[in-house]
MARFINU-786967 format. One line per field, with one value per residue (C-alpha): residue number from 1; residue in one letter; x, y, z. Coordinates in steps of 0.001 Angstrom, whole numbers, always signed. Layout:
N
num: (NUM_...)
residu: (a_...)
c1: (X_...)
c2: (Y_...)
c3: (Z_...)
***
This chain:
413
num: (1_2_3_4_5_6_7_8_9_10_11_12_13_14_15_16_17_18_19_20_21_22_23_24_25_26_27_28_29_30_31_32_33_34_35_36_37_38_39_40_41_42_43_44_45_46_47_48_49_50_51_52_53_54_55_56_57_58_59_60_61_62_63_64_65_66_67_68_69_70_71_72_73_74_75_76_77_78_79_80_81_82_83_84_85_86_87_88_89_90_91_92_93_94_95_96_97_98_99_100_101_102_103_104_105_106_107_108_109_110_111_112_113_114_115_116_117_118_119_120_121_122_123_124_125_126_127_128_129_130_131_132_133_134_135_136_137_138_139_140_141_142_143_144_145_146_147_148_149_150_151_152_153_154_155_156_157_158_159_160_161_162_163_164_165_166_167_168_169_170_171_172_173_174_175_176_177_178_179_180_181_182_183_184_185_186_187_188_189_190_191_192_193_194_195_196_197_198_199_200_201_202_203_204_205_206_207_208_209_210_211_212_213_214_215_216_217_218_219_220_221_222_223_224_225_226_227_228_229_230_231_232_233_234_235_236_237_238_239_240_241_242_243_244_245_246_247_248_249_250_251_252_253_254_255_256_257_258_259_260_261_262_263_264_265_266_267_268_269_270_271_272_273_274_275_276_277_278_279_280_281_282_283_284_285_286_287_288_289_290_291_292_293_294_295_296_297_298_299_300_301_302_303_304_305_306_307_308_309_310_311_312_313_314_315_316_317_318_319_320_321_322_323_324_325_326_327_328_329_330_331_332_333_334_335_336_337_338_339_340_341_342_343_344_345_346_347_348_349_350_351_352_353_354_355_356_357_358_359_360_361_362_363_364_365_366_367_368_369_370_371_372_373_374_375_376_377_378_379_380_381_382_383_384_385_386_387_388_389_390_391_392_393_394_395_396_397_398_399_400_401_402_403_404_405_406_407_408_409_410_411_412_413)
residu: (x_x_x_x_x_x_x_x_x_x_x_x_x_x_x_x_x_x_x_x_x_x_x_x_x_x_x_x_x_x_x_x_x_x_x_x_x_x_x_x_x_x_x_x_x_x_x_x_x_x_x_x_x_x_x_x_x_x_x_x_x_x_x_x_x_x_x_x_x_x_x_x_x_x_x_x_x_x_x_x_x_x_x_x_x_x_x_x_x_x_x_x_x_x_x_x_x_x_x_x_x_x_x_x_x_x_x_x_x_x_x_x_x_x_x_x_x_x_x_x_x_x_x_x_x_x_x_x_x_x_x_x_x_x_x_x_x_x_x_x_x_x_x_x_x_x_x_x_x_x_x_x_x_x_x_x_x_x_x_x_x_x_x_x_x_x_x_x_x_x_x_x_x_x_x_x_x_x_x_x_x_x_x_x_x_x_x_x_x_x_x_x_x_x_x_x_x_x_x_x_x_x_x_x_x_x_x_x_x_x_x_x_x_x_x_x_x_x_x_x_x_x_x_x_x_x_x_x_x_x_x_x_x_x_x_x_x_x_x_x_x_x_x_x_x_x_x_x_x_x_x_x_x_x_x_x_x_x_x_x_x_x_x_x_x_x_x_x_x_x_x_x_x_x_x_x_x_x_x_x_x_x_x_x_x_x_x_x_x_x_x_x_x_x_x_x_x_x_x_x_x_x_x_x_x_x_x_x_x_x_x_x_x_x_x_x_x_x_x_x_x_x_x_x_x_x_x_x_x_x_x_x_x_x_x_x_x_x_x_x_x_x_x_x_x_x_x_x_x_x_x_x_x_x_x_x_x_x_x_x_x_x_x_x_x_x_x_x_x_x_x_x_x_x_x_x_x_x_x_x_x_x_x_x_x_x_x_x_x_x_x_x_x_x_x_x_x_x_x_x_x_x_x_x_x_x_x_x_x_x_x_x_x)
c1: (-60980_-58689_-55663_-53213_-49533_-47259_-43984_-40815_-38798_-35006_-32271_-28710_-26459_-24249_-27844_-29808_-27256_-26711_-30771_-31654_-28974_-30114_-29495_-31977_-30195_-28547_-27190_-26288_-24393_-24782_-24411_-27210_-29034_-26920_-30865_-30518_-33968_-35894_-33811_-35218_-38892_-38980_-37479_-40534_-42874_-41437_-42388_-45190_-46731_-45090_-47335_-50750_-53757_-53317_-49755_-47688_-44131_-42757_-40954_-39454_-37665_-36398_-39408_-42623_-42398_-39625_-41756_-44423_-42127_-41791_-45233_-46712_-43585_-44735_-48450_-47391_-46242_-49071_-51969_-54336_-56817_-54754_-54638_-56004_-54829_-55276_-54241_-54217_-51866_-49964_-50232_-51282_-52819_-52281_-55293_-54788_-51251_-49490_-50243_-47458_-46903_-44664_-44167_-41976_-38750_-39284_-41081_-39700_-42064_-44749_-43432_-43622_-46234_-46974_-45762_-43965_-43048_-40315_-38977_-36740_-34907_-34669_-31817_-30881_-27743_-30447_-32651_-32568_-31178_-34633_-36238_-33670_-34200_-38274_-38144_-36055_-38444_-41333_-39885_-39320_-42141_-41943_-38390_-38920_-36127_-34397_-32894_-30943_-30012_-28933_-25618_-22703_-22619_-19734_-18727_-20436_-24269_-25774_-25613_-22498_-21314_-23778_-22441_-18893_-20154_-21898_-18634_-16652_-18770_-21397_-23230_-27001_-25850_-24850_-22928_-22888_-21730_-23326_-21281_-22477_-19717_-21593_-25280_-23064_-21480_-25046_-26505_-28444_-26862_-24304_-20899_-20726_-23392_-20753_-17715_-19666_-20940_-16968_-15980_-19009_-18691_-16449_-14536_-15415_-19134_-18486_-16773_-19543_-22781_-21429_-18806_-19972_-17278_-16993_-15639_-13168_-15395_-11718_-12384_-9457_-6446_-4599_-6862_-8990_-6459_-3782_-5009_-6451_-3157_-1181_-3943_-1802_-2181_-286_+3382_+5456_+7381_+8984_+8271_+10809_+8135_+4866_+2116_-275_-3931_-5602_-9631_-11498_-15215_-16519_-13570_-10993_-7018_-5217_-1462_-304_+3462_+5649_+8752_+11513_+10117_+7059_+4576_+1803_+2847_+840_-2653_-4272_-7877_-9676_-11422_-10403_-10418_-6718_-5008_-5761_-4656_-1204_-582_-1381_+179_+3508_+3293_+2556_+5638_+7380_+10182_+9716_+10168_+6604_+5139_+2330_-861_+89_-2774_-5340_-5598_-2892_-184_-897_-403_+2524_+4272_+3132_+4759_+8278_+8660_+8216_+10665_+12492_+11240_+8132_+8196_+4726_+3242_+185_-1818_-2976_-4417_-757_+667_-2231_-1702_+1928_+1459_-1590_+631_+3472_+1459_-272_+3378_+3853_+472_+452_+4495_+3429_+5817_+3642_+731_-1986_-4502_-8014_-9608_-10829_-7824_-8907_-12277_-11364_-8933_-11358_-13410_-10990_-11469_-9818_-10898_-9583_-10260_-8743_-6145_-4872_-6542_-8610_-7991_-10713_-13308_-16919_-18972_-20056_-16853_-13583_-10223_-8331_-6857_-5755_-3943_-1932_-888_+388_+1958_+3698_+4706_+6116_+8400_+9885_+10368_+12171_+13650_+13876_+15736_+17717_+18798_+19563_+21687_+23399_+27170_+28474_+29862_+33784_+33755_+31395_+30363_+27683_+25084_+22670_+19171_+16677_+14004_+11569_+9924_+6760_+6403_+4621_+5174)
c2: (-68410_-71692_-71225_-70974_-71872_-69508_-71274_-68669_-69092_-70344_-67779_-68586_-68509_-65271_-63486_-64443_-63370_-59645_-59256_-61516_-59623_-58893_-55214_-52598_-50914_-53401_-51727_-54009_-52795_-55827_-56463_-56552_-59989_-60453_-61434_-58342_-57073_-60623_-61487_-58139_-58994_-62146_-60051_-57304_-59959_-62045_-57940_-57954_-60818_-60338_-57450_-56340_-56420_-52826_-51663_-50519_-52012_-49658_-51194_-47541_-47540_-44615_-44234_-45194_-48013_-49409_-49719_-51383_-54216_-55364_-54735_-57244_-59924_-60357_-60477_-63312_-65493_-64533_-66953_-65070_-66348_-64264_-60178_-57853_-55644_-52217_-51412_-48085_-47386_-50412_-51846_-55444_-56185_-59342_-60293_-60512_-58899_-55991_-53827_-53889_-50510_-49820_-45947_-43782_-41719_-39006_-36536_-37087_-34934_-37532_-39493_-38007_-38329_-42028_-44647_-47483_-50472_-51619_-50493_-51187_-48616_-50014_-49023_-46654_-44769_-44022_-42285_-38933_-38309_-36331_-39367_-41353_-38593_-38931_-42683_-42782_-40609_-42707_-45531_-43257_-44069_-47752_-48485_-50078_-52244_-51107_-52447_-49884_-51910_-51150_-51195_-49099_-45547_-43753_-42686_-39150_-40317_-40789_-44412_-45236_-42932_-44538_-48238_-47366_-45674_-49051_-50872_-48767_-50177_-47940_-49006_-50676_-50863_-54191_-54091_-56508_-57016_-59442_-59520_-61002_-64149_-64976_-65511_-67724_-69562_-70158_-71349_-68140_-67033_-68917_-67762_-67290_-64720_-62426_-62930_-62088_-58643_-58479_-58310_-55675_-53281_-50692_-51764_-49327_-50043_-53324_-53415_-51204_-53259_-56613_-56695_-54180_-51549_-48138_-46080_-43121_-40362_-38057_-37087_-39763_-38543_-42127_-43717_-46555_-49210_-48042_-48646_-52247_-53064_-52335_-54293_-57181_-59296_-57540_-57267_-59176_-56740_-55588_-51902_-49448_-46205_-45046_-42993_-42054_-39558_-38601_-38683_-35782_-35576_-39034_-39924_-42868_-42906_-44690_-45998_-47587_-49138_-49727_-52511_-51564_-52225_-49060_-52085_-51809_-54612_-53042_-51572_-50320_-48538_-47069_-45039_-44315_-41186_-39206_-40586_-44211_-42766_-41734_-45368_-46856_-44654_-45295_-48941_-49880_-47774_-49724_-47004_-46799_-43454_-41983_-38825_-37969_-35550_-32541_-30023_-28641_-30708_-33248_-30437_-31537_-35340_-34748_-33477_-35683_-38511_-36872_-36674_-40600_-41160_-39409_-41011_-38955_-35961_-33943_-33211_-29722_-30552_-27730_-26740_-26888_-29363_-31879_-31516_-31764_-35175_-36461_-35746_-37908_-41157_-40717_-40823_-44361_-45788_-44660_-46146_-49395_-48397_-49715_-52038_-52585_-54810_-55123_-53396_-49735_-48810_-49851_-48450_-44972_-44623_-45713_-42850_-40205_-37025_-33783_-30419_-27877_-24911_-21182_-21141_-24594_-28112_-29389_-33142_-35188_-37992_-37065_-35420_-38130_-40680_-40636_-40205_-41503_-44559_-42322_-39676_-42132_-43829_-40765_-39455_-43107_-42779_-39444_-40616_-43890_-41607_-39274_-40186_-43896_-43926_-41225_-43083_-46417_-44761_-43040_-44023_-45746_-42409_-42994_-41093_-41081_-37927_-37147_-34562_-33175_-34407_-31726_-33846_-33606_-30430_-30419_-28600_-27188_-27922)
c3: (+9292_+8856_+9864_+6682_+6927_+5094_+3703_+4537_+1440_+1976_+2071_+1336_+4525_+3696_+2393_+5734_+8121_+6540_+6237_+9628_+11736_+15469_+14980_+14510_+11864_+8777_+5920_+3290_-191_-2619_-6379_-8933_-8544_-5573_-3701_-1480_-2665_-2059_+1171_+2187_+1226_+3360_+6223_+5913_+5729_+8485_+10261_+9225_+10532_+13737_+13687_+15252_+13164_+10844_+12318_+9282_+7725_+4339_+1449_+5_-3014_-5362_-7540_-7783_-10665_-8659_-5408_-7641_-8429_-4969_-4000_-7220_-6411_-3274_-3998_-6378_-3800_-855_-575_-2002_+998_+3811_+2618_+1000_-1110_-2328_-5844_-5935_-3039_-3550_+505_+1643_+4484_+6436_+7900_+11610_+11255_+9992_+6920_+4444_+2059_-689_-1371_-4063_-2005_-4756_-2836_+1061_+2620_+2010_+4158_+7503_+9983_+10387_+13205_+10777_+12696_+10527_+7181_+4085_+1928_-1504_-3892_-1572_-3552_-5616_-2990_-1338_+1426_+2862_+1879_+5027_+7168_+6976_+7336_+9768_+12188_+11046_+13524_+16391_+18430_+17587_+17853_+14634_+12893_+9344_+6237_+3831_+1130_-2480_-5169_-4589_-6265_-6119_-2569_-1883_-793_+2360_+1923_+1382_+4525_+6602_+5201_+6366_+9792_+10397_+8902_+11916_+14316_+15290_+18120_+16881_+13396_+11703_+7936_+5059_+1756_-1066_-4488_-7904_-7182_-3741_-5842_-7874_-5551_-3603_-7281_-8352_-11126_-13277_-13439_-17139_-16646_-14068_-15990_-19533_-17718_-16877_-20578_-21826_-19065_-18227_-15386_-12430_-13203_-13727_-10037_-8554_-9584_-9458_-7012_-4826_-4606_-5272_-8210_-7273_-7011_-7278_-4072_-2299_-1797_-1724_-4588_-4260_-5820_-4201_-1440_-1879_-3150_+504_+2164_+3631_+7569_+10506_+9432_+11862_+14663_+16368_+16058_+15275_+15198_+16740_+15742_+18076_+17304_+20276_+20848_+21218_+22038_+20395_+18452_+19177_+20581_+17697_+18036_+14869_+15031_+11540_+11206_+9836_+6809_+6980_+7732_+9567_+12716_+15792_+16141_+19390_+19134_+22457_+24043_+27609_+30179_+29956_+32585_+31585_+27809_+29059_+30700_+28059_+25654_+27869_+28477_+24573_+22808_+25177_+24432_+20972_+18975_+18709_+16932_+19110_+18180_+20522_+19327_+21764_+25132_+23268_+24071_+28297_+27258_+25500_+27854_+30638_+28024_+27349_+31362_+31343_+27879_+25649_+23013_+22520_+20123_+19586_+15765_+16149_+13489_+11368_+7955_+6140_+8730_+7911_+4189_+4422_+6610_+4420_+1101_+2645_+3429_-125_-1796_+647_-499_-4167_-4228_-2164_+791_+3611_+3922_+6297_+7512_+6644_+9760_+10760_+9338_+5271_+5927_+6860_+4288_+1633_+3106_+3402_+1417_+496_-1189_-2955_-1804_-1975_+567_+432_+70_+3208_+4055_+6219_+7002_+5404_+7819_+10575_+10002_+11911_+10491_+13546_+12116_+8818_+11332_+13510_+10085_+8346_+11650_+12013_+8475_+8530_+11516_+9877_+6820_+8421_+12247_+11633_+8053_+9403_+12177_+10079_+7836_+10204_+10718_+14165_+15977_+16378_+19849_+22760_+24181_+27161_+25514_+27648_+28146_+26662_+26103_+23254_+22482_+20939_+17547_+14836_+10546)
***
């Protein structure tokens, strides 16, 4: 057979670095017409002809019909002289390279039991979760590559959990966002188009398919604008309060320092063995007044701290302590009292949950996610509330006494 040169179409530079990412895993929430779904076509056939003769790559998308869309837009731009195709269960097969097939999510067991060597979830806020779980063992043995790609949806799905996991930095998985205005600005689709979608729609689904961001499920105890409207760049110091969450098992140690005026001006995020912790703990507050997580193994750290300062006091977080401290930084987001930047910080606040339930209402990171950043800002918050205004307001004493030194205790709300 002649050899036959296939032309890779032209990607525009924000769209070919979220699809053509070095990770294994890229999970990309973009706009309608944003190109996520024909960036992601050239990527599965760039697979796919990196491929052995008859090794498999999936397109899967919600529903059947959907998955037929892909499959005839890409045999529309094949030579016709280099595959063949199969009609009936929509795959084409490169000839000398990989097989390329494009399935229905609506029944997940069906898709379990093959070796896939690379794969792309299609509108994925609109598939099951099963249907993630059974493509994701498909590239087990193979190691395969993944793109999960689709428009925002609301906030409690699989993919927009796994979008801010990746956004937090999980290790192997890359994260990208494509709105409506960057098609426009790379000549796709004209700006009158966006802004005339702006005036017919409702504005949260306006904001979800075209700019990419999620509606307020209800389940955010801060709410969504709120909290984009305290995003701001690291206030300038110096500190006046710490707050400081300690990592257990696979979570992080987060110290987050406010100015006088409740802003966000330091931000430290590790992961480090205890005694390492505790010198760093020390050496950053600097002095500093710090509310320190003191429950479980935190009780041992805190009061290795208060032996090396005074200015450490320890907050046990429980069911009704949690809720009292999550109900105080909501009041300071919701009234625009602090600000942040936009870091690990934004994202697990835009995650954060909480649930009613009978004997009080339960206040967390979705099951997976980390609420680190969230704790050390509500425990820094609920000191400069309390100690730090206390302390400003206070009047200059008009004698000096000696008071013994007690230390700090550590306590429970």
């Amino acid at each position: 057979m002649p050899e036959i040169t296939i032309q890779i179409p032209e990607l525009y530079d924000k769209q070919r670095r979220a699809i053509f990412t070095g990770t294994r895993y890229a999970w990309i929430e973009a706009s309608t017409k944003a190109g996520k779904t024909f960036g992601c076509l050239v990527w599965l056939l760039v697979q796919a002809l990196r491929c052995a003769d008859g090794q498999n790559v999936w397109w899967v998308a919600p529903v059947g019909s959907q998955a037929q869309i892909a499959f005839d837009r890409l045999r529309k731009y094949l030579p016709r002289a280099i595959y063949r195709e199969n009609l009936s269960e929509k795959s084409i097969a490169i000839k000398g390279a990989g097989k390329l097939w494009f399935k229905s999510a609506d029944k997940p067991d069906s898709l379990y039991g093959e070796d896939v060597h690379a794969a792309v979830i299609d509108e994925a806020s609109r598939v099951k979760e099963d249907a993630w779980t059974a493509v994701r063992s498909t590239l087990t043995a193979t190691q395969g590559p993944i793109r999960i790609i689709g428009n925002v949806k609301g906030r409690s799905n699989w993919f927009y959990k796994g979008c801010r996991r990746a956004e937090q930095g999980a290790k192997g998985h890359a994260y990208a966002k494509l709105t409506a205005y960057d098609a426009v600005d790379a000549g796709i689709i004209p700006r009158e188009e966006i802004e005339d979608a702006r005036e017919a729609l409702p504005e949260h689904v306006f904001r979800e398919l075209y700019l990419a961001e999620p509606s307020d499920d209800g389940g955010n105890p801060f709410g969504m604008k709120a909290i984009d409207d305290c995003v701001a760049q690291l206030a300038p110091g110096p500190p006046v309060v710490w707050g400081w969450d300690l990592a257990r098992s696979t979570d992080w140690t987060v110290g987050i320092a406010l100015n006088s005026e409740g802003k966000v001006c330091e931000f430290h995020r590790f992961q480090k063995d205890w005694p390492a912790t505790e010198r760093a703990i020390v050496r950053l507050t600097d002095g500093v007044d710090a509310l320190v997580d003191s429950t479980g193994v935190g009780d041992v750290l805190i009061q290795y701290l208060q032996r090396n300062g005074r200015n450490f006091e320890g907050y046990t977080f429980t069911p009704k302590s949690k809720q009292y401290l999550m109900e105080g930084l909501s009041t300071a987001i919701q009234g625009h009292k602090t600000s942040f930047p936009d870091n690990e910080i934004k994202a697990e606040l835009d995650t954060f949950e909480y649930e009613y339930r009978r004997n009080g209402v339960k206040y967390s990171a979705p099951e997976g996610l980390h609420d680190d950043c969230v704790c050390s800002l509500a425990l820094a918050w609920k000191h400069f509330d309390g100690l730090y205004r206390v302390k400003k307001n206070q009047p200059e004493p008009t004698t000096v006494g000696t008071l013994p030194n007690r230390g700090r205790m550590s306590k429970k709300w």
